[in-house]
N, C-alpha and C positions, 0 to 999 in steps of 0.2 A: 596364528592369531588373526581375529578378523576384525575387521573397522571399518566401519559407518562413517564417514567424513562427511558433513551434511552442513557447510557455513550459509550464510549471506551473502550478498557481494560486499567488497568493500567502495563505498560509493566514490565517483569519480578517481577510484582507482586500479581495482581488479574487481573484473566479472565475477557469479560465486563458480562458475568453471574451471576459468583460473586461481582460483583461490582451493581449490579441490585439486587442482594438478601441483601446484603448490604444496600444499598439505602430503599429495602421494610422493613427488619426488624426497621430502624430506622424510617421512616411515622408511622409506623405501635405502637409503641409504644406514637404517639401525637395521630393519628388519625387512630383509630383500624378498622373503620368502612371504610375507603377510598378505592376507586377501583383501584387501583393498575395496570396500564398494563408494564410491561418488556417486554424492546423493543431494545435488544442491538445491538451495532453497529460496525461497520469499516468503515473507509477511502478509501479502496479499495486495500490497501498494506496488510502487515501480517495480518494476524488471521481475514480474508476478510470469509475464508473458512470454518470455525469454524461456523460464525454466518451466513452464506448460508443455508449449509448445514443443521442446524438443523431448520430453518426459512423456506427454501424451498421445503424441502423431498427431495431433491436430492439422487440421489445413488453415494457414495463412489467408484470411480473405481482406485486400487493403481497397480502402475506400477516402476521397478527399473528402473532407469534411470544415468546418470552421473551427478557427484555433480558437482561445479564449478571448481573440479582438475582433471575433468575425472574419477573420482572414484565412483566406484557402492554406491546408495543411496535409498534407498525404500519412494519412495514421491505418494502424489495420487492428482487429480482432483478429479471432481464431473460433472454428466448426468445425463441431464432430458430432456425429448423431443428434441432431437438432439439439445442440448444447450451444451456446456461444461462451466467451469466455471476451469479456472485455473492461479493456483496464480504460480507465477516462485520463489519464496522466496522459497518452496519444494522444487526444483531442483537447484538454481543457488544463494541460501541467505547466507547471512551471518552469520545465527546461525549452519551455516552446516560446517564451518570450527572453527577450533581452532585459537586462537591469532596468532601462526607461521606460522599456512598456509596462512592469509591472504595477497592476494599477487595482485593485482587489472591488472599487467602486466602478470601473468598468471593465470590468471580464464576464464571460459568461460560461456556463458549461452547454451548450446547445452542440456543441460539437461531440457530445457524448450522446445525446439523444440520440443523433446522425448517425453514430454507429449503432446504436441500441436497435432504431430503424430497420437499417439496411441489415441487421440479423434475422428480424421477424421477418422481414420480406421474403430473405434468402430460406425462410421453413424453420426455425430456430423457438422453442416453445419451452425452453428451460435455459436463465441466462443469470450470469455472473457478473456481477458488477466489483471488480476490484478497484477501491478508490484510496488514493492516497498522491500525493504532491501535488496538489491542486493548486492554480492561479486564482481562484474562482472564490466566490463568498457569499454566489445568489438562493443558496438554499434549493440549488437543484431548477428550479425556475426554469433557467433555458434548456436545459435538458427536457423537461413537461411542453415547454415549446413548442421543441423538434418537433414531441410526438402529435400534437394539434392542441394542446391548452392553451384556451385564451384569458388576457389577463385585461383587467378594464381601471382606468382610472374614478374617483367618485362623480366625474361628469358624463361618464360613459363611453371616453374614447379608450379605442383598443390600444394597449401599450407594444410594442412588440419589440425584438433583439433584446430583450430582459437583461440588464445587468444586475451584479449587485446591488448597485446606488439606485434601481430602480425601486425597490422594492415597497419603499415608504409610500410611493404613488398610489399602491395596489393597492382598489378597495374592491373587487369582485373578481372570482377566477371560475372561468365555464370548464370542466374538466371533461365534458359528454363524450367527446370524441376519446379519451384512453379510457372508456368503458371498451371498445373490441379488442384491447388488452388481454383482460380477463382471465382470460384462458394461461396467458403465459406465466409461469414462475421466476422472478427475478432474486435471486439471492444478491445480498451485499455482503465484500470480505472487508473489514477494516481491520486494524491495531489502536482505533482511536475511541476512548469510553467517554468522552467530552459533550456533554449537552449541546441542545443549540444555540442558547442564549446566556447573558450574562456573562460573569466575569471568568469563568470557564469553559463559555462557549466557542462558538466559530471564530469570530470576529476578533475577541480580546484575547484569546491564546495563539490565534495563527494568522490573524490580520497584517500583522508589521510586515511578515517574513515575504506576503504577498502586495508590499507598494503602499499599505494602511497607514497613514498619519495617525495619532490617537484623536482627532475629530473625525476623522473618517471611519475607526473603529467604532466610536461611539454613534455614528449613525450608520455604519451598517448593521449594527446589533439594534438598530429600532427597527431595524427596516426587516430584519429576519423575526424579529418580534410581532411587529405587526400583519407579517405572512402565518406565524403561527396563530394569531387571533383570529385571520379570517376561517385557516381552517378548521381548526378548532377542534385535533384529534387526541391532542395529548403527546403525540409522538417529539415537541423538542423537548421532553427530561429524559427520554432513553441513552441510555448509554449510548453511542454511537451518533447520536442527530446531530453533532455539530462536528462529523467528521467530513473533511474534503470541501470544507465552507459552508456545510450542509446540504450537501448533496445526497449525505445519510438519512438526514430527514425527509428530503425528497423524494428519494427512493422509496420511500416507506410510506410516505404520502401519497403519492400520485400514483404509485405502482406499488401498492403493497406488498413493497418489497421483506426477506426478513434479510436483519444483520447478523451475522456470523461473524466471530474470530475470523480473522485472516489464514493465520499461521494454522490452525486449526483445520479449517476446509483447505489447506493447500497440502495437509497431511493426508486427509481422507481421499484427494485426488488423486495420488502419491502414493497412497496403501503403505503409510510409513510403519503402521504397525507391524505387518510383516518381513518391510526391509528390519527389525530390529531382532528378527529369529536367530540365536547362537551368532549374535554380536558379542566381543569382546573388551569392545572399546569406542566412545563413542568422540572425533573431533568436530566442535561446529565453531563458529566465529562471524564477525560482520566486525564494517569500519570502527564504529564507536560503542563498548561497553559501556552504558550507567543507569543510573536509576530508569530513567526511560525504559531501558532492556524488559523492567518486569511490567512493563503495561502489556506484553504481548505479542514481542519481535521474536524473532526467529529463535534467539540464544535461549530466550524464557519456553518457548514451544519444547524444544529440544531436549532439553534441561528437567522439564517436567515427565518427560519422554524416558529420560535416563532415571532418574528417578523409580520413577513408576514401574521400571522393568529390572530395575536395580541393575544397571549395566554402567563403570566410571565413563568420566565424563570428561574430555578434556576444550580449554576455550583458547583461540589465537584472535588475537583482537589488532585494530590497528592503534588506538588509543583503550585505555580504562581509568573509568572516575568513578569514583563511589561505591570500589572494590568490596570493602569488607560490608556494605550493605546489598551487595552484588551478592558476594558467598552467601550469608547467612541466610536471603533469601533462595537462594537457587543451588544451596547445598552443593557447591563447586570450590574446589579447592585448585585445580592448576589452569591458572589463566596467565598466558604471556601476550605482551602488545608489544607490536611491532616499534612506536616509538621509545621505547626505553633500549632497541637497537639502533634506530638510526642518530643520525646527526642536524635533525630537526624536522621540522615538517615536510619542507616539499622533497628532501632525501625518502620519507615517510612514503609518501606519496608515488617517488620516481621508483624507485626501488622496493617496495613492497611486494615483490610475487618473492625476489630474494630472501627477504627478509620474514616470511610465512614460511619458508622452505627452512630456512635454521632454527626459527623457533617449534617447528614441526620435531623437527630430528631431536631436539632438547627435552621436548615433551616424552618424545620414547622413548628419551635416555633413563630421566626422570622417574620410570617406569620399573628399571633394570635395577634400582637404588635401593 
């Protein structure tokens, strides 16, 4: 028998490595003899660079750059044949600040620039922008920064360290300087179809989680409004412009960039379609299954995957909500989560490589039935 084991990580608990050693020791204990291939995955947001990087040989290039308060932070990307491959979660995420700092009216992404930067420098002329867990809310702003965009208030003074909360100031932005650009390609990987504005936007769907009072939602959504006025491309109704605070729109603004699925290009990187040759069974999994799952996270990539090549499909989850709208869309029948084993959440949590290891073995039993 052969099997694709291909999860998420489960977050703040097992890497998707571990979650994939997990999964093999428990096959492994119904079926000793079984081909095994570990094939772990990302969405295109956090820990995108973890599983590149050791999937692709990439080289590790680290670079100190500004966190999302302007403060020195030691983040890196990844080169291979003038490719860069960099995540802005290093430089501009939210694991980078503490509960007090989060502050979404001052953060900036200019620490993503910084790396964007030092790739072109280093010969890099085809580059990946994976965003997702962002502190950030400026529409990409200090990122355009880094690269030498200037931003002007309506009296003419230059604004500079852009924050969010700056935004509503901006009434002119010189872009002359990311004309030598040009030449480069930057793709964006999100999971997120959220405009840039409005009640679905940046601000009002992901502002809170980053330090946003609802007054300070409601003026940084004026304020990313009024940066879409000035430039006036159309680009905040795209699917993806209000992802990472808008730094989707950003991307696409100031560096026409394109957006792409996440989970998507990190298949194409991956050559997922050929790991899927004389597969016989496919497990994948992440922390939380639920409705969210079918915006475009791993389990939905996957899932479509199985599908499409008509090979079963099994899911180990650490929780699931919204199961039977789970199955019905993603035509999956055996999902177990981890907390319907354990003994509440942080057993969930301490114990979870255990507990992926017996529901693994139950799935294969499941199998034999």
């Amino acid at each position: 028998m052969r099997i694709l084991v291909s999860p998420d990580k489960f977050k703040n608990s097992l890497t998707a490595y571990e979650v994939c050693d997990a999964i093999e020791r428990g096959i492994k204990t119904v079926k000793p003899k079984a081909e095994i291939i570990n094939l772990p995955l990302a969405d295109g947001g956090e820990g995108t660079l973890d599983i590149l990087e050791q999937q692709l040989g990439a080289a590790r290039v680290e670079k100190e750059v500004s966190n999302p308060l302007f403060k020195p932070v030691n983040a890196y990307y990844l080169l291979k044949d003038k490719k860069a491959y960099i995540e802005m979660a290093k430089a501009s995420g939210l694991p980078l600040l503490s509960t007090v700092e989060k502050s979404a009216t001052k953060t900036s992404t200019y620490g993503t620039g910084e790396l964007i930067l030092d790739a072109i420098d280093k010969g890099a002329n085809d580059i990946y922008v994976m965003i997702g867990g962002s502190a950030t809310n400026d529409g990409g702003c200090g990122m355009a920064e880094a690269l030498g965009a200037k931003f002007y208030s309506k009296s003419g003074t230059e604004l500079s360290a852009i924050r969010g909360g700056d935004l509503s100031k901006v009434h002119s932005i010189d872009l002359s300087l990311l004309e030598r650009f040009s030449e480069v390609k930057f793709t964006v990987l999100s999971d997120v179809q959220n405009p840039l504005t409005g009640k679905n936007g940046a601000s009002h769907v992901f502002g809170s989680q980053k330090g946003a009072t609802q007054a300070d939602i409601e003026f940084l959504d004026d304020g990313l409004k009024n940066l879409a006025k000035i430039l006036d491309n159309g680009n905040e109704d795209k699917p993806g412009a209000g992802s990472a605070g808008g730094l989707g729109y950003g991307l696409m603004s100031f560096l026409n960039a394109e957006l792409k699925s996440g989970i998507g290009q990190v298949f194409e990187f991956l050559e997922y379609d050929r790991k899927l040759l004389n597969v016989d069974l496919i497990i994948t999994g992440e922390g939380k299954l639920d409705g969210q799952t079918l915006g475009g996270k791993v389990i939905f990539g996957v899932a479509s995957k199985a599908k499409e090549n008509k090979i079963p499909i099994g899911i180990i989850c650490g929780i699931a909500e919204e199961i039977d709208k789970v199955k019905a869309n993603l035509d999956v029948q055996m999902i177990y989560q981890v907390f319907e084993k354990a003994k509440g959440f942080r057993d969930s949590m301490q114990h979870a490589s255990i507990y992926v290891e017996e529901l693994a073995k139950e799935l294969i039993q499941s199998l034999n039935k």
